[in-house]
C-alpha positions in Angstrom: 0.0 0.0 0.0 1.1 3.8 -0.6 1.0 6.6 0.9 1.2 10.1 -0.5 2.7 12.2 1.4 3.2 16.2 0.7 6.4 18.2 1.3 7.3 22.0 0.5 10.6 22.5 -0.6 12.2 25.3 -1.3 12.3 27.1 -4.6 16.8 26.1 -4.9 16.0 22.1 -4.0 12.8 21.7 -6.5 15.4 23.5 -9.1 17.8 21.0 -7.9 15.5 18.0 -7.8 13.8 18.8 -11.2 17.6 18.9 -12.8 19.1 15.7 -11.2 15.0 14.3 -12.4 15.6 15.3 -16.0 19.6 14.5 -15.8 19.1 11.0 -14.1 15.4 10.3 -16.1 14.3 9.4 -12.9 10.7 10.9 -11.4 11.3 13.2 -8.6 8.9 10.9 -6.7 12.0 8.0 -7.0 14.9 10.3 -6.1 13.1 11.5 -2.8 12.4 7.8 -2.3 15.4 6.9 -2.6 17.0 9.7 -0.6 14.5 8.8 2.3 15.6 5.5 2.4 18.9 6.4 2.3 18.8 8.7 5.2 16.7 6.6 7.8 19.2 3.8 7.2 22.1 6.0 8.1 20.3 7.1 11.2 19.7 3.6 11.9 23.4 2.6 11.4 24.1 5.6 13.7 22.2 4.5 16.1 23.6 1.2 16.2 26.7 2.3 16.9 25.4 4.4 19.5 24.8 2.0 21.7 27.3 -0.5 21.0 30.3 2.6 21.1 30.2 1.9 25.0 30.6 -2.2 24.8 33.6 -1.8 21.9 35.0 1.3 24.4 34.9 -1.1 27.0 36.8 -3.9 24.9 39.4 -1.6 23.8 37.5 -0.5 20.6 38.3 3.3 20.0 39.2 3.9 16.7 37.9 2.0 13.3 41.7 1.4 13.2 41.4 -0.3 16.5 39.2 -2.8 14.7 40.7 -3.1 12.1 43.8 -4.7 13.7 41.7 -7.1 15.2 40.1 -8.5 12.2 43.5 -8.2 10.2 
């Protein structure tokens, strides 16, 4: 099932989205789709780490690099 939802943009990002739309021959509709997704799974991946920052912290996790090694 859909949903339509309705968003106001700003004059610059409909320009923007209308460009990359006729650029990419993609529907605006699909690009903002896309872009959504995109987003909420970055701030789902950041949340992650979030909370598991403290348990790596705890194991000597720090840096990426710090993992890294151990997986190397």
């Amino acid at each position: 099932m859909e949903t339509t939802l309705t968003v106001r943009l700003p004059s610059d990002l409909n320009q923007q989205l209308d460009a990359l739309s006729r650029r990419t021959h993609r529907s605006a509709s699909e690009l903002v789709r896309e872009s959504l997704r995109r987003y909420i799974a970055s701030e789902q991946i950041a949340a992650v780490r979030k909370m598991t920052m403290p348990l790596a912290e705890a194991q000597g996790f720090v840096t990426d690099e710090d993992i890294f090694k151990a997986v190397s």
